[in-house]
C-alpha positions as CSV (number, residue, x, y, z in Angstrom):
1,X,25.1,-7.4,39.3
2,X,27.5,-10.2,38.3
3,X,30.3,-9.3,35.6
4,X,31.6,-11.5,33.6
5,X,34.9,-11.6,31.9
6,X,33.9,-11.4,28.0
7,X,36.2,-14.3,26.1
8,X,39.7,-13.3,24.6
9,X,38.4,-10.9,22.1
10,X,39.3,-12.4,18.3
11,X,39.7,-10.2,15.3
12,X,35.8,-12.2,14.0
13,X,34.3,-11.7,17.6
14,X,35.4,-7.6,17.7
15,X,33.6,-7.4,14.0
16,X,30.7,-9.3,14.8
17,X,30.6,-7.0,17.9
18,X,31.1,-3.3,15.7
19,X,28.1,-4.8,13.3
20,X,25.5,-5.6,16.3
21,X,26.6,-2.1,17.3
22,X,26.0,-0.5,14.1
23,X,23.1,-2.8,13.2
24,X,21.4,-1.6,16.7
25,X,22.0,2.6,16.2
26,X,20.6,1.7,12.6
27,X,17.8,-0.3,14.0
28,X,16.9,2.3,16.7
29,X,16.8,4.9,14.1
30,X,14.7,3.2,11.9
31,X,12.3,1.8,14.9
32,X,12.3,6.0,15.2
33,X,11.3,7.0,11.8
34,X,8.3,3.7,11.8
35,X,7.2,4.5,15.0
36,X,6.8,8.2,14.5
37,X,5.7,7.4,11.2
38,X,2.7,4.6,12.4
39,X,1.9,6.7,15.6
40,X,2.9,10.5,14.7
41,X,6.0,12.2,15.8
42,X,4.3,14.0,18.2
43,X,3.0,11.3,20.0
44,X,6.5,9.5,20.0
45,X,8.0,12.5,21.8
46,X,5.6,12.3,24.4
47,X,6.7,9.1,25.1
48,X,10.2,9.7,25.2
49,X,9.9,13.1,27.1
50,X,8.2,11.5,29.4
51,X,10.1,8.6,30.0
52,X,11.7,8.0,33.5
53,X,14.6,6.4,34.7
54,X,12.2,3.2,34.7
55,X,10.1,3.1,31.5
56,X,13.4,4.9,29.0
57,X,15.2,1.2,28.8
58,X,11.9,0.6,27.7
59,X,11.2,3.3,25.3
60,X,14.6,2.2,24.0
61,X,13.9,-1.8,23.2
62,X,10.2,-1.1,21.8
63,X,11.7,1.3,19.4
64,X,15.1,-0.7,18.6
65,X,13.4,-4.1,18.1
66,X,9.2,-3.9,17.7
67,X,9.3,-0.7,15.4
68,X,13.2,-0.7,13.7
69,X,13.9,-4.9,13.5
70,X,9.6,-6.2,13.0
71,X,7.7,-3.1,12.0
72,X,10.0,-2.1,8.9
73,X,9.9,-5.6,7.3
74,X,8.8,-6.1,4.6
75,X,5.7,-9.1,3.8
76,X,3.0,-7.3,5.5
77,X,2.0,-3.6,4.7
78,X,1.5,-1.6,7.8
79,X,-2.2,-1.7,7.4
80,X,-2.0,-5.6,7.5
81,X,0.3,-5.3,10.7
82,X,-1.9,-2.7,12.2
83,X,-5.4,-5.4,12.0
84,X,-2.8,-8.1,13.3
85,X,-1.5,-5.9,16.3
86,X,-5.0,-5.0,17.1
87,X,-6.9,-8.3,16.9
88,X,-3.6,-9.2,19.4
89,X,-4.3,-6.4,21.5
90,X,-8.1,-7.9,21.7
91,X,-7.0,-11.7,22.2
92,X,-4.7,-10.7,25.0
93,X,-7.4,-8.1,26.5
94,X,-5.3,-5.4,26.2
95,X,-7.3,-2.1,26.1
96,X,-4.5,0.7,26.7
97,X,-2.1,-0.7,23.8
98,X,-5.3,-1.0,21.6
99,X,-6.0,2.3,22.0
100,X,-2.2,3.0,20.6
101,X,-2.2,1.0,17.9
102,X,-6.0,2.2,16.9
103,X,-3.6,5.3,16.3
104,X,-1.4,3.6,14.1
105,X,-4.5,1.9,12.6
106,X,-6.5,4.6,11.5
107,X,-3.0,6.5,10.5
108,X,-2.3,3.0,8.2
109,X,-5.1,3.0,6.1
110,X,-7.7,1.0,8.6
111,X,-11.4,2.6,7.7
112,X,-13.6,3.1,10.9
113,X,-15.9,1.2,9.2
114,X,-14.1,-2.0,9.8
115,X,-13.7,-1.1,13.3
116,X,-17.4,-3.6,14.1
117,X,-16.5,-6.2,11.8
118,X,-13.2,-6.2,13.9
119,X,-15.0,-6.8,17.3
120,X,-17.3,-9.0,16.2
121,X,-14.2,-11.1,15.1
122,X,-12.8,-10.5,18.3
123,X,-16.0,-11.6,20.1
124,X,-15.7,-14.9,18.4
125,X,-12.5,-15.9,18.8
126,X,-11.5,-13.8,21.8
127,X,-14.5,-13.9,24.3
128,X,-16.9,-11.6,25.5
129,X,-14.8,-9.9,28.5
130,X,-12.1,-9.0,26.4
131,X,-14.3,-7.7,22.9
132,X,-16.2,-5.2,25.1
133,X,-13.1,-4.0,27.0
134,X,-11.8,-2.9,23.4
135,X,-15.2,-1.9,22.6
136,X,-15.1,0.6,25.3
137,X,-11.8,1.4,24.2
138,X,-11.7,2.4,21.0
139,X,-15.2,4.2,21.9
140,X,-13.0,6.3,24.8
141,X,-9.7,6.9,22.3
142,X,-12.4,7.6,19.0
143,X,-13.2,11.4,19.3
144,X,-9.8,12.5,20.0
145,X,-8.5,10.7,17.5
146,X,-10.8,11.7,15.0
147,X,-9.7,15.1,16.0
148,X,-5.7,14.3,15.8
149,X,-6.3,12.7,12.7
150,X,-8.5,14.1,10.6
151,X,-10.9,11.3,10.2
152,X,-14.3,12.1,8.5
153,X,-17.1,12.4,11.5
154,X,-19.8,10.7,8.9
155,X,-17.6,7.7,8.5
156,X,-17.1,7.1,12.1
157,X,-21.0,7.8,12.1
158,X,-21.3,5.3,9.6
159,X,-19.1,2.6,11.5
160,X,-21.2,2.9,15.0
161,X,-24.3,2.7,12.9
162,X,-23.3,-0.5,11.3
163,X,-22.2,-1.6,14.5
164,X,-25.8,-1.3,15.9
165,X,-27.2,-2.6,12.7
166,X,-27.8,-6.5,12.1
167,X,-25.7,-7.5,9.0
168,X,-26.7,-9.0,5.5
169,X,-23.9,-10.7,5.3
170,X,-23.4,-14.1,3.3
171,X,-24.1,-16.0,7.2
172,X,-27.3,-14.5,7.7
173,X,-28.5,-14.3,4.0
174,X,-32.1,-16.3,3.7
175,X,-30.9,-19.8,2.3
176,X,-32.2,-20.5,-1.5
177,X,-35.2,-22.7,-1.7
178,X,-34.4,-26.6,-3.3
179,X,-34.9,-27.0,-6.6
180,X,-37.6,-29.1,-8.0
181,X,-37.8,-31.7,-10.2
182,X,-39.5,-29.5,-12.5
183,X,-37.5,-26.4,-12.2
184,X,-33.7,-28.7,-12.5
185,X,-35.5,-29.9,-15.9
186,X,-36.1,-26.9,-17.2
187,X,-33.1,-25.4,-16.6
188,X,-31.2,-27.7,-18.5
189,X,-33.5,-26.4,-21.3
């Protein structure tokens, strides 16, 4: 690796230096707290025990900057950042870091219920290939996170039964049939 000699160090460029140090260790314990908050501790530990000398500088910059600097502002509850981070996952056809943050979902607030309404989004704006790769994901990661977390097994029911089920929604509700002549007349009275 290259070195390169750092520029005469003023007294503006050492403080600007101590507060990027001290706004990192205060960023990395933050990203700590979120993260162990959004995914459970024990999970984060996991991660960080087993971390190798290849994935810990890793470990280190998710936690510092995606959980500590992005997850802890404020704007978006963690609910709304856990459907963003999923439908992302989807879009990008990321099935292993969907299954995370369906942790961090279901832990934030997000009912299994929503969990079809999610895909079918997904299928429309994401594609086919990538919906039913997170459709067989968050089938594989569902039971043992139902477990983990505690989730109610007649709501998850629920959700793969309204998955299977074709929708009333306001899309497919029979249109209204014109009004008459007659019937615009006597509604006017």
């Amino acid at each position: 690796m290259t070195r390169v000699k750092p520029p005469a160090a003023s007294p503006a460029l050492k403080q600007a230096a101590r507060k990027v140090r001290n706004h990192r260790a205060v960023a990395f314990q933050n990203g700590l707290a979120m993260r162990s908050h959004v995914l459970g501790p024990d999970y984060v530990q996991r991660a960080f025990e087993n971390a190798d000398e290849l994935s810990m500088p890793f470990q280190e910059l998710a936690t510092e900057f995606a959980w500590g600097s992005v997850w802890t502002r404020g704007g978006l509850t963690l609910r709304e950042r856990s459907l963003m981070t999923m439908a992302m996952c989807i879009a990008l056809n990321r099935p292993r870091e969907l299954q995370i943050h369906l942790r961090g979902a279901l832990r934030n607030g997000v009912e299994p219920e929503l969990l079809p309404e999610i895909l079918l989004q997904g299928f429309l704006y994401c594609g086919g290939p990538a919906t039913i790769d997170a459709m067989h994901a968050i089938r594989e990661a569902m039971p043992a996170l139902q477990k983990e977390i505690k989730l109610p097994r007649k709501s998850t029911r629920r959700a793969v039964a309204a998955a299977k089920k074709p929708s009333r929604s306001v899309g497919t509700q029979k249109p209204a049939a014109p009004k008459t002549a007659a019937s615009k007349a006597s509604a006017r009275g």
